[in-house]
N, C-alpha and C positions, 0 to 999 in steps of 0.2 A: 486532347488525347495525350493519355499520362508518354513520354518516354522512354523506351525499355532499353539498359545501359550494358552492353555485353563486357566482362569482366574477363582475363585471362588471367589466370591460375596457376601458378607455380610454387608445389608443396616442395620441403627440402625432404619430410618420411610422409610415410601414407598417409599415417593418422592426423598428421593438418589436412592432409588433401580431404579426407572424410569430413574432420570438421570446418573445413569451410565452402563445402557442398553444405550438408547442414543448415549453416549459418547465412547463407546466400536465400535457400530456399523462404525465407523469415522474411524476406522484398521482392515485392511483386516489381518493381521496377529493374529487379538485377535478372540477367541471365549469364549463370558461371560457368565456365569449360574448365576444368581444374586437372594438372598432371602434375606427377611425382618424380623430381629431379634434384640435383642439389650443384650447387655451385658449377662446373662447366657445362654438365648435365643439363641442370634447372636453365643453364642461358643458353644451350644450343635448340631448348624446346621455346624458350621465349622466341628467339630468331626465327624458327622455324614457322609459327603460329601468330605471332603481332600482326601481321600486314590480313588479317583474316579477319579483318571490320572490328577487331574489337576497340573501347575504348581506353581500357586499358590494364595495366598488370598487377595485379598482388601475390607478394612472396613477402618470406620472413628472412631477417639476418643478412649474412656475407652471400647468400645467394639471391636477395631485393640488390644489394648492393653493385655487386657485380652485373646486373641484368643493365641495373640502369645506367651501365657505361657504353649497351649498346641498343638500346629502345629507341625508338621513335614515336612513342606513346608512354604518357607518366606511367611511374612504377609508384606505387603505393605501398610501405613496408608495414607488416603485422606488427606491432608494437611487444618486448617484451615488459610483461607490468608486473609489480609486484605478487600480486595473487601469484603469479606463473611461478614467480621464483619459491614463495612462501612455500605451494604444493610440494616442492621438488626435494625442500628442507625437512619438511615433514615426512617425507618417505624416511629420511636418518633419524627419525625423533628416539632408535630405540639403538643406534647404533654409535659403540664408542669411540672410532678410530678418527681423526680428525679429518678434514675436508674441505676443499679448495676451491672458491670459485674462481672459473678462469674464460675470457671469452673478453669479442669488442665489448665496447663503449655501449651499443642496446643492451648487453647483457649486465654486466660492471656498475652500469649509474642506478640501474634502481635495487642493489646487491646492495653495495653502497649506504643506498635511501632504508633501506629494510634495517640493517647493521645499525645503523644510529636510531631509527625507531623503536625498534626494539631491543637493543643493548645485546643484541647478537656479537660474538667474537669471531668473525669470519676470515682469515685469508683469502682477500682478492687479489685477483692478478688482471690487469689490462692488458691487452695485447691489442693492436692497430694492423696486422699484416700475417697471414698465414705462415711466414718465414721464422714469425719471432717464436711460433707455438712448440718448437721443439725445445729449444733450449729453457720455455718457460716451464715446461712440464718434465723435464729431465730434473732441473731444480728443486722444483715439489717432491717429487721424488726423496733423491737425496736425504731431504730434509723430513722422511718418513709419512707423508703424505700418498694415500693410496684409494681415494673417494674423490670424483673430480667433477662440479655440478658445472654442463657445459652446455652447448648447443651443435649444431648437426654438424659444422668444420671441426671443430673440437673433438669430439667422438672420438671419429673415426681413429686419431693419433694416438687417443688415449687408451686404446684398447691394443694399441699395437705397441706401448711400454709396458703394456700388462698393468694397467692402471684400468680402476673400476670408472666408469663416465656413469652422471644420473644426466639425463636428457632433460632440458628444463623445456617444457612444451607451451603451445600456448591454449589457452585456453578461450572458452567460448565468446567471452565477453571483450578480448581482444581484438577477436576476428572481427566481431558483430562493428566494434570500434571501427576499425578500419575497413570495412563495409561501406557502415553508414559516412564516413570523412570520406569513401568512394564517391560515394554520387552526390555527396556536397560540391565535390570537385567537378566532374561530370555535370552537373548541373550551372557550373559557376565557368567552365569550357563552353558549353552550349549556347549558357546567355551570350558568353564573348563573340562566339561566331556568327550568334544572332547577328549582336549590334555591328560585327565589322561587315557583314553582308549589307546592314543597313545603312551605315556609313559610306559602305561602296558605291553603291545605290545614289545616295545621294551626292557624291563626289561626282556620278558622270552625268547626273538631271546638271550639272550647272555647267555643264559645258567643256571643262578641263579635263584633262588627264591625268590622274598624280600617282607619280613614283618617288617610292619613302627608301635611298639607301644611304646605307653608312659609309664612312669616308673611307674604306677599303673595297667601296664598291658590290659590297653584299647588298641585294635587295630585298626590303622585310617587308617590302608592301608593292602593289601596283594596280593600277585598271587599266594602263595602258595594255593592248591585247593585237595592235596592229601587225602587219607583215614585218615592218622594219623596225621591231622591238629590240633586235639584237645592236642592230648600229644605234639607236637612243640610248640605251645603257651604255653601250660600249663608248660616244660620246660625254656621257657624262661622266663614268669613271676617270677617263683624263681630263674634264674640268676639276676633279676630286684631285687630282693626282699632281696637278699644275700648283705653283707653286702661288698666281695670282688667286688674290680675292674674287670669289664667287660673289656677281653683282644680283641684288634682289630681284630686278628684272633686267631682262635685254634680249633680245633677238640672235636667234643661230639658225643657219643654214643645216640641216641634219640631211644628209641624201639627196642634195636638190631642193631640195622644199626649207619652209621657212617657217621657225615653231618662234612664240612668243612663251619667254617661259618665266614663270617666278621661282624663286629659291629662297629657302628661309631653312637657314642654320637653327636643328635642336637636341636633344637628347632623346635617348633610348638605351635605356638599361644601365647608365652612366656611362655610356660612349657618345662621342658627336654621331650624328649623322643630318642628312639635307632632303627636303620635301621638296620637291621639283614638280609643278604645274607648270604643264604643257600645252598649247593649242597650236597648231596647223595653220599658216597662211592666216593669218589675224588681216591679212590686206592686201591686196591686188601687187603683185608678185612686181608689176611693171612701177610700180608707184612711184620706186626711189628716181626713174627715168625722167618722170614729171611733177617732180618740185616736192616729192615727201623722201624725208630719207631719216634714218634711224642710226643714231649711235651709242656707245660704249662712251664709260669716263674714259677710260683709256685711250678711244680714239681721239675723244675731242680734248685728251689733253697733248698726245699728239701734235692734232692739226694746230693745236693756238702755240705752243713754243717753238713750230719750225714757221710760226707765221710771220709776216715783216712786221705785223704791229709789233709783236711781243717784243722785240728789238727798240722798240722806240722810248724815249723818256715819257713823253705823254701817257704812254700805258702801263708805266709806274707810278704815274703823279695820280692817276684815274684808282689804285688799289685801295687806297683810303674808302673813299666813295664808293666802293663797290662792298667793302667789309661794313659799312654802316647801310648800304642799299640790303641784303642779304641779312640783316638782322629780321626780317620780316619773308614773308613769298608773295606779297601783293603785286599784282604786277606790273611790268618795267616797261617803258617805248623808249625806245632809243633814234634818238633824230641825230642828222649829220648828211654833210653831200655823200655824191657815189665814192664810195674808196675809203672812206675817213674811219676806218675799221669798226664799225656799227654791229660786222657776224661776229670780228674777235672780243670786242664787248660781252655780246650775248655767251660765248662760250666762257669767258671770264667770271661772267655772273653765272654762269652754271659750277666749273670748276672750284669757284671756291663758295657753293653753297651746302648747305645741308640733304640733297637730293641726289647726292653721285651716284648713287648705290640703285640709281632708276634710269631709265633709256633719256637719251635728250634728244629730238623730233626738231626737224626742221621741215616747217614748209616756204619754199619761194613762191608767192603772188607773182614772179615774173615767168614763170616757165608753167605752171600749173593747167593743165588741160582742160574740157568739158566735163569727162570722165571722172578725172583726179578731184575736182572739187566736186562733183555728186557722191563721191566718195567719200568726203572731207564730212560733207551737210547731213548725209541721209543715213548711211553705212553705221551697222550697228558697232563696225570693228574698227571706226573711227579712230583716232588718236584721241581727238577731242571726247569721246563717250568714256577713254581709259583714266585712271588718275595716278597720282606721285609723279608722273612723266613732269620735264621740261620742254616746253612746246614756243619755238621761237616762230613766231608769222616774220619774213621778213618782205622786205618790199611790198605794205600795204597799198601803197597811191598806184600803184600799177594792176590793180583793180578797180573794175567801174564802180561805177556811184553801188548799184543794184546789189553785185557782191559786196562792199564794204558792208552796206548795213546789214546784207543777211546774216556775214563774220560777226560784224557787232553783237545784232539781236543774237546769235545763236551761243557767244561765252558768256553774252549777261543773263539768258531765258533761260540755259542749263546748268548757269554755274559752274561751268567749265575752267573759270577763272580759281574757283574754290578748291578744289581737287586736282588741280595739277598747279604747275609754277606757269603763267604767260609772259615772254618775251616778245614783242613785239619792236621791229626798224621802220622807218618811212623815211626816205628820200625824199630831196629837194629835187624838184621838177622845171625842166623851162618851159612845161603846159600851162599857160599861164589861167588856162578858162576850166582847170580841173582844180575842184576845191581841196584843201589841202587836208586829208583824212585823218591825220591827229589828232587832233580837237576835238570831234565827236569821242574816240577811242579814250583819250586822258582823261575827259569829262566822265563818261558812263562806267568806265572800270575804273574809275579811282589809279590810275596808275603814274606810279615815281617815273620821272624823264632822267635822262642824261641826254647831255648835247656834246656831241663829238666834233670837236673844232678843225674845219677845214686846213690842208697843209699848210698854205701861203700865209696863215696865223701862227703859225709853229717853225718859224724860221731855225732857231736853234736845233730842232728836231732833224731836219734835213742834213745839214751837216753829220750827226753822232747815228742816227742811224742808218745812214749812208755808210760810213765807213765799216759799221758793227756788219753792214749784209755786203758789204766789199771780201769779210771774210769767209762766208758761204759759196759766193761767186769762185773767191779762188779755187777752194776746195772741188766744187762740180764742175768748171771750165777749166782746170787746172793753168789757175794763171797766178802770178804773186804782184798782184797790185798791191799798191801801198795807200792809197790816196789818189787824192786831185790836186792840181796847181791853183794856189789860188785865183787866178783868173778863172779858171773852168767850174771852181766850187761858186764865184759870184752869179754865174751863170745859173750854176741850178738854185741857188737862193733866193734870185731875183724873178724865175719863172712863177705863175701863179698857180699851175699844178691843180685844174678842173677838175680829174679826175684823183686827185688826193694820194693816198699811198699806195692805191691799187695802180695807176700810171705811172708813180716814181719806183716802184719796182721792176716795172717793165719796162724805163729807160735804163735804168742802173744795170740792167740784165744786160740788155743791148748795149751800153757803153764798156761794162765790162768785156764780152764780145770782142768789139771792136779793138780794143786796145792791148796791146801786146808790149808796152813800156810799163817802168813802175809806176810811175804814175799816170793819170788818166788827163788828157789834155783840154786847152781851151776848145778848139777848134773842132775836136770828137763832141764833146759838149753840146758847142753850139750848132755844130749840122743836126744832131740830133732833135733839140732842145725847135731848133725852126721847123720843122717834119710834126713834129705835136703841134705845133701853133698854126702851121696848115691843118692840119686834122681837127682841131675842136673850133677853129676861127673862120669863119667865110673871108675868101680873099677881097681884096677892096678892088680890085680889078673889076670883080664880077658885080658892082654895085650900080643900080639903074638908076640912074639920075631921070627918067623920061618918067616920075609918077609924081601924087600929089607930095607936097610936105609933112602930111600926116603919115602916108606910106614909108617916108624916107627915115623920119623921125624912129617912126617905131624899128624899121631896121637897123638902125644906129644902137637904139636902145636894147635891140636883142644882141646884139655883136657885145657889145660891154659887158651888158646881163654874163654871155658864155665867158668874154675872158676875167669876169669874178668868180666864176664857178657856179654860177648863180644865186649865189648872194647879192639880195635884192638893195638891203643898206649898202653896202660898199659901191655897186654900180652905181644908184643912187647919188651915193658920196662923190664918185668918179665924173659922173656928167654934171654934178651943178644943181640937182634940183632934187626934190625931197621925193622921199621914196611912194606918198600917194600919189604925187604926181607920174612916176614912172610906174606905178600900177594902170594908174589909169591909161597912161601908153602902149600898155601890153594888151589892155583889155577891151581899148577901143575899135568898132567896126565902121568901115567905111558907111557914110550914109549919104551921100553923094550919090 
């Protein structure tokens, strides 16, 4: 079914308004409503009559002109063409008194175009603005000039210096012109509203929401249509308006609730503007509660330079290795004891990779619930189902056998490894009968290790960034420590530090604390320094001599094990006998 395209009509004299009633009647696709106005006239009937379905307006001259300063539907101008002008010349073909043509630039260009075709001797005059028409026609005047071929603003002046006006009209084949370029446009409208209904259409079958504005906050698009559309725009206007980089994806709280949204910077019209996909609760709201939690580059660059690694030389000597790790996204496990900064790794390898501009995802294996992982495995709004994310697993070995391999089989079976960046940690265990879950993970994802060397290896470390977070300490406890005495400093040199930098921050806390001199004493030290070696070491007090030698053995051998930090070599080293050998002591059961 053909389209019928309703047309408003705005003549500047009657006789356009006749002929393009007329000339309308000639398209059965057109239906014209035509009135006879000129310049504020002609726009107070456009204002009046536009909002009345039509699809849009035709007038000729300063009165198309001026409509279309205040339409909200195209205005389409009647073109003047040469034919028009030729007629108007030929009404003088018998008269001798010279004559002027004078009017805009539709009038002027094809006067102009005529004059050089046909070697016409015309006085043209241009004129750009209503104001200029007195003084241009007083001038002609002057200069004996008293025939003035114009158009409908023109006129009316020229009759009021007693100046003859010939109306240059337009004629049929103009109108019919600008007709049929009518519903070419109309037609080329229609399709567009087609397709953006069909575009819309398809925007919400996938699931998102998208809202298209420009960096002042004008909105040129949306599907969004909820109750709280006004706080989502008004939210994103001050992302627009913030002076930070708007990240490709990341997570906002909008009203309580929690929209995952993408952004992607582009043009419109040659201005910036931002396409924002939005989705609602992409995952169980309690999540971050039980081991998933979502960040910003910002945040996590944050957390990693207020961290006590970042303080440390070791995690300046490790930047090398992380710039050549990062040349690739394949992915990373990172081994080391508890403490031995294995999360500031993984933010490190996120911070300086190519993916900032995407959420980084942490799940801990150690706090992760029943729920949180059916969440993880099944849930279509998984982390693992999304991609471009950084997605760090840490503490794998703190998962059973069961879970390991369902995580395994589920980044190798989906390719989960392909579409986002994996980071994976695993800790050293003193479970000695739970097999050590790296090896399968390195083997089957192909992934690059880093080993993060226990503190009691990094003896110079303790000293330098000891002192670098002695100046944090003072700042939040408001104290001006200077240092340690070197007896108090051999003291913490000499400790083996189980819990790595995550426990030497917590004594430097509390020693800081304690101390109210500039420097930090032997004696503060070592009260403290024995209080940990109670806590990670069984007393020998408590040791039961009343069981077999095998029993005794292997508790000797756990007691060591802990004060290496579980470092199986070095305890090894410590007692005398080769490290199969103290395997086997750990893994031996009584058969007696």
């Amino acid at each position: 079914m053909r389209r019928i395209y309703r047309i408003l009509g705005i003549a500047p004299y009657q006789n356009l308004k006749t002929a393009m009633i007329l000339a309308a009647e000639k398209y059965e696709e057109v239906e014209l409503t035509a009135y006879t106005g000129n310049l504020e006239d002609g726009v107070q009937l456009a204002s009046q009559h536009m909002n009345e379905g039509f699809d849009l307006i035709l007038s000729r001259g300063g009165t198309a002109e001026m409509i279309r300063t205040i339409a909200s539907i195209p205005v389409i101008e009647i073109p003047v063409s040469i034919n028009d002008l030729l007629r108007a010349i030929l009404l003088l073909e018998n008269v001798t008194e010279p004559y002027a043509v004078v009017g805009f630039p539709n009038i002027t260009r094809p006067a102009h175009a005529l004059s050089e075709m046909m070697i016409y001797k015309m006085n043209i005059v241009t004129i750009h603005h209503p104001n200029e028409l007195d003084s241009a026609l007083k001038a002609l005047k002057e200069k004996g000039y008293r025939i003035i071929l114009c158009d409908m603003i023109t006129e009316m002046m020229t009759r009021e210096m007693g100046l003859e006006p010939i109306l240059i009209m337009s004629g049929s084949e103009g109108i019919e012109s600008a007709i049929e370029y009518s519903i070419n446009m109309c037609n080329i409208i229609e399709e567009t509203k087609a397709r953006s209904r069909l575009f819309t259409s398809a925007l919400q079958i996938q699931g998102m929401e998208t809202i298209i504005m420009k960096t002042d906050g004008t909105v040129l698009f949306s599907t969004y249509n909820k109750e709280n559309i006004s706080s989502v725009i008004n939210y994103f206007k001050k992302q627009l308006e913030s002076s930070q980089p708007i990240p490709a994806k990341a997570f906002h709280m909008i009203d309580q609730s929690l929209y995952s949204v993408l952004a992607e910077e582009t043009s419109f019209l040659d201005e910036r503007c931002y396409i924002f996909c939005l989705e609602q609760n992409p995952f169980p709201t309690n999540a971050s509660k039980h081991g998933i939690r979502f960040f910003s580059y910002t945040e996590i660059s944050v957390m990693y330079s207020s961290s006590f690694y970042s303080l440390t030389s070791s995690a300046r000597l490790m930047e090398e290795k992380v710039r050549m790790i990062n040349q690739n996204t394949l992915p990373v496990i990172i081994l080391g004891e508890r403490g031995s900064g294995k999360n500031q790794m993984a933010a490190k390898l996120y911070l300086e990779s190519s993916m900032t501009k995407y959420p980084y995802v942490t799940i801990d294996c150690q706090v992760i619930n029943d729920r949180t992982w059916n969440y993880l495995i099944s849930n279509y709004n998984s982390p693992f189902n999304d991609q471009n994310n950084t997605i760090f697993i840490s503490n794998i070995q703190a998962l059973s056998l069961q879970r390991q391999n369902q995580l395994l089989s589920l980044l190798v079976d989906t390719k989960t490894y392909k579409r986002n960046r994996i980071l994976i940690s695993c800790s050293q265990t003193l479970d000695s009968d739970v097999t050590d879950p790296s090896k399968n993970f390195i083997d089957y994802l192909t992934c690059t290790t880093i080993y993060m060397p226990p503190l009691r290896e990094l003896t110079d470390d303790i000293q330098n960034s000891s002192s670098l977070y002695l100046n944090a300490l003072n700042v939040e406890l408001s104290r001006q420590i200077v240092g340690f005495t070197p007896e108090a400093l051999g003291v913490l040199t000499s400790y083996q530090w189980p819990d790595n930098f995550l426990q030497l921050k917590r004594v430097l806390t509390e020693l800081a604390a304690l101390t109210s001199t500039a420097y930090i004493q032997y004696d503060t030290v070592y009260q403290t320094i024995e209080k940990e070696k109670r806590q990670y070491v069984p007393a020998s007090s408590s040791f039961d001599y009343n069981r077999t030698l095998n029993e005794m053995t292997r508790e000797i051998v756990k007691v060591v094990l802990a004060q290496c930090g579980g470092n199986q070599t070095m305890a090894a080293k410590k007692l005398g006998i080769g490290r199969t050998t103290l395997w086997r002591y750990l893994n031996e059961e009584e058969r007696l």
